[in-house]
C-alpha positions in Angstrom: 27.9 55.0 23.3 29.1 52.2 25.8 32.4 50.9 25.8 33.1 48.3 23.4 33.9 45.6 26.0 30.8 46.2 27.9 28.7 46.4 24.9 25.8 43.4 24.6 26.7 40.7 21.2 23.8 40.6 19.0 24.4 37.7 16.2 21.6 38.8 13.3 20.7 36.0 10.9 19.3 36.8 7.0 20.5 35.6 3.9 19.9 39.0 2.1 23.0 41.2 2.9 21.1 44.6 2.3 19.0 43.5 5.3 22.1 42.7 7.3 23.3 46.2 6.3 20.0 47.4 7.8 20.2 46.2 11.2 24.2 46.7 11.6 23.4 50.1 11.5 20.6 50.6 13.2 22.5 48.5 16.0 26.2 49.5 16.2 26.4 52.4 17.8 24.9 50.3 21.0 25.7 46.9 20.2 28.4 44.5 18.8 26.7 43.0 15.7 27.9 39.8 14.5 26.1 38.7 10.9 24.9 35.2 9.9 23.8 34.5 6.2 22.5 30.9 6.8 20.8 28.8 9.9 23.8 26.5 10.2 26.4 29.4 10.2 24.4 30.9 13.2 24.0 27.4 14.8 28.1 27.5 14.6 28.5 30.8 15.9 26.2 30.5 18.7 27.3 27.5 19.9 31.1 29.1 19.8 30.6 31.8 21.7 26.4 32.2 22.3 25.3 35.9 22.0 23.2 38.1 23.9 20.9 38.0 21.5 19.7 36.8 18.4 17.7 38.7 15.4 16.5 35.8 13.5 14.7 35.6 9.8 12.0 33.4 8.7 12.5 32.6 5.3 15.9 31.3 4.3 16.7 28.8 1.7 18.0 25.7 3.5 17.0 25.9 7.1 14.2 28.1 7.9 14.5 30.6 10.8 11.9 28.6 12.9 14.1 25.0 12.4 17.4 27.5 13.5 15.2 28.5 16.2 14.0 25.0 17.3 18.0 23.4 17.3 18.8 26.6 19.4 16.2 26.1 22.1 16.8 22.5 22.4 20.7 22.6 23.1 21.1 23.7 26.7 24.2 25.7 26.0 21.7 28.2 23.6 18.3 27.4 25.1 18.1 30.6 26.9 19.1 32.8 24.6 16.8 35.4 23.8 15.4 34.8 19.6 13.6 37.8 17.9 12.0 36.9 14.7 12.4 39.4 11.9 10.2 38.8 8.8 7.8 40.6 6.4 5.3 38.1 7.1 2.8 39.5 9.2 0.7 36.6 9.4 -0.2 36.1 12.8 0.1 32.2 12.6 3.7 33.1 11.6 4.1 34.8 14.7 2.4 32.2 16.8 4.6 29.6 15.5 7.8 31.4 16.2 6.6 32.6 19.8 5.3 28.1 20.1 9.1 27.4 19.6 10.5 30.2 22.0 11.1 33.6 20.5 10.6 35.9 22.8 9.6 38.5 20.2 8.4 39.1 16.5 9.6 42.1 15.0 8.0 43.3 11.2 10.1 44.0 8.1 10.5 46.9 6.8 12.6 47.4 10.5 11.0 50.2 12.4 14.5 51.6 13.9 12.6 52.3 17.5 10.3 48.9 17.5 13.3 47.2 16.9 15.9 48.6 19.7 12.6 48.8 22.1 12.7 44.9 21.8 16.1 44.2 22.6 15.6 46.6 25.2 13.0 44.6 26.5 14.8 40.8 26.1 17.9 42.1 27.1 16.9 43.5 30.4 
């Protein structure tokens, strides 16, 4: 396990806790997990202190995951921050849209424990 101050942030953004559950510990062995229930609270939080990374939802009541996505790619202070969509849509126009705005991955719910560290893997270098 690395040391805590060397570990990457990952800020993961649902608004069901259970699936926030999910990911924290899948991740925290490895990673610093910071949770988000909404788009704006992520908006906030990246733009405090921007992440390493960001696990992102889809649908969320309020601001979807691909306006959260759009507002982060467009301030310069988040633009290159690395966005992987989580959803249970597995509709591949979903997945085109989110890549169309700047994900740099699209990961399917139910979270597949390997698919999903394998992709941060990946965007983290």
């Amino acid at each position: 396990m690395p040391d805590q101050e060397t570990r990457p942030v990952i800020l993961a953004v649902d608004d069901t806790p259970e699936n926030l559950d999910t990911v924290k510990s899948i991740l925290v062995p490895d990673y610093i997990v910071k949770a988000a229930i909404n788009g704006m609270v992520a908006l906030k939080i990246a733009g405090r202190k921007p992440p390493d990374l960001i696990l992102l939802d889809i649908m969320m009541p309020g601001m979807d995951g691909y306006e959260v996505c759009r507002q982060l790619k467009s301030d310069s202070g988040t633009a290159n921050i690395p966005v992987i969509f989580l959803s249970g849509d597995q509709d591949s126009s979903s997945k085109a849209k989110g890549l169309e705005l700047g994900a740099a991955d699209f990961v399917t719910k139910p979270i597949d424990p390997v698919i999903l560290k394998a992709s941060i893997r990946k965007h983290l270098g």
